[in-house]
N, C-alpha and C positions, 0 to 999 in steps of 0.2 A: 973974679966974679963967680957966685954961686949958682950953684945949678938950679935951684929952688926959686931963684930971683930972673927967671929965664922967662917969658909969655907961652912957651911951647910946657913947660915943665907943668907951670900953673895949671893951662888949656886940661892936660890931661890929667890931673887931679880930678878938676869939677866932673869931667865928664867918667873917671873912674869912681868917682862918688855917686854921682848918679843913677851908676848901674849898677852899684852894691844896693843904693835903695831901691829899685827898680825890683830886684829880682829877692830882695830879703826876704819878704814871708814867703815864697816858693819856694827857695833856700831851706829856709830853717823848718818845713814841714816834711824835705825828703832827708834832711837829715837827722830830725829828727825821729823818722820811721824808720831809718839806716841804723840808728841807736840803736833804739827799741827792738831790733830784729823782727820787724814786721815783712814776715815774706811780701813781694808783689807779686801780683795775680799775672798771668801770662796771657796771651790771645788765646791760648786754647782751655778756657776754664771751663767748667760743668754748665751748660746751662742750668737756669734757676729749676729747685724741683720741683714737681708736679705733685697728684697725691697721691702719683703711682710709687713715686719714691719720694714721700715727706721723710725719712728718717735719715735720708743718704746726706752724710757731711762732709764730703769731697769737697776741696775747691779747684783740682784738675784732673778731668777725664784721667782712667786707668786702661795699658793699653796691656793684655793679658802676653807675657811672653816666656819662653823656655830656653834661654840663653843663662848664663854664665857673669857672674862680674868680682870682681878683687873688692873685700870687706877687712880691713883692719881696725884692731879695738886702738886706742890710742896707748902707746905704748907694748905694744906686739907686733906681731905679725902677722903679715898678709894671709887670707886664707880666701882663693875660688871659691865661692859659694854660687847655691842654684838660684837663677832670680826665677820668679814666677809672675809677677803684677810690675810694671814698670808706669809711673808718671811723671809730670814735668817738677812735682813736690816732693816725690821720694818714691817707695819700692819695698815689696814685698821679697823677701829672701829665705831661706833654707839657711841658717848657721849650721856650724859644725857641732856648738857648748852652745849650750843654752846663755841666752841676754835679761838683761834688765834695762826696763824703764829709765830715760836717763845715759843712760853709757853714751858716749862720746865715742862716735868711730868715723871712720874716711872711706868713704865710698870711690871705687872710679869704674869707670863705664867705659866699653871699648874704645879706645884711641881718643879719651879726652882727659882731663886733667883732672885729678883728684876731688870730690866735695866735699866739705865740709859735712855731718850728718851726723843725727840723734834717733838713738833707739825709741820709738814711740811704745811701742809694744810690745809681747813680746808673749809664746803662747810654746813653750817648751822651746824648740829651736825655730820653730814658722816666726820672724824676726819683722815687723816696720819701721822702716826707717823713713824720717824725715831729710831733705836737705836742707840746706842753712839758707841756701839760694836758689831757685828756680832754676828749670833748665829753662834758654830760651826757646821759642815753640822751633822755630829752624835748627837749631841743634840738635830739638826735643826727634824729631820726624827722622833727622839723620843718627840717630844711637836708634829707634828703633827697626829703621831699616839696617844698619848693620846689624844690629840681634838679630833677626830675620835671614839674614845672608851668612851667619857664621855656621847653623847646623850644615848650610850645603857644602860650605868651603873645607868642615873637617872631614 
């Protein structure tokens, strides 16, 4: 006897069918922004601006800091650079050699795992970097309280 010819096997067909149609368009809209590389906005996003700052295009709070993080171009090596602006989307740095728009480099941030990141700008060695991925806001809170806590520790 086959497994297919079983009422248990059937049963859990319909209802595995079911829930592919249940959840398809919700499905196919994050993954489809997953494609696309559309960053998601985190809980801690800028609120909307006012028209004290109509021109500001953040879409996450910048939290101002003087800590330290490892910048590699892809294909090099590692180089400590000075962070100065840290957010949940990316980071303002000090390179060593001047960047271009575009370059492809890996960012890591005290005691978590390497990010993905694009040079957005770039103004002699004053460098912005995007991430590929948001930090989450709980992670976000926990890198900048360790930036915070590494000037005393050294």
């Amino acid at each position: 006897m086959y497994v297919s010819h079983l009422p248990e096997h059937r049963r859990l067909q319909r209802i595995s069918g079911r829930a592919r149609e249940a959840s398809a368009p919700a499905l196919s809209k994050t993954v489809q922004a997953y494609l696309a590389d559309e960053p998601r906005q985190p809980a801690t996003a800028v609120e909307p601006a006012t028209s004290d700052d109509a021109d500001e295009r953040r879409r996450w709070g910048r939290v101002s800091s003087a800590g330290e993080v490892i910048v590699r171009r892809l294909g090099g090596f590692n180089f400590q650079v000075a962070l100065h602006d840290l957010s949940a989307g990316g980071c303002r740095v000090e390179m060593l050699e001047p960047s271009e728009a575009g370059d492809n480099v890996i960012t890591r941030l005290p005691q978590l795992e390497p990010l993905g990141s694009t040079v957005c700008w770039a103004d002699g060695t004053t460098t912005g970097i995007r991430f590929s991925r948001s930090i989450h806001p709980a992670v976000f809170d926990l890198v900048v309280a360790r930036l915070d806590a590494e000037p005393a520790a050294a």
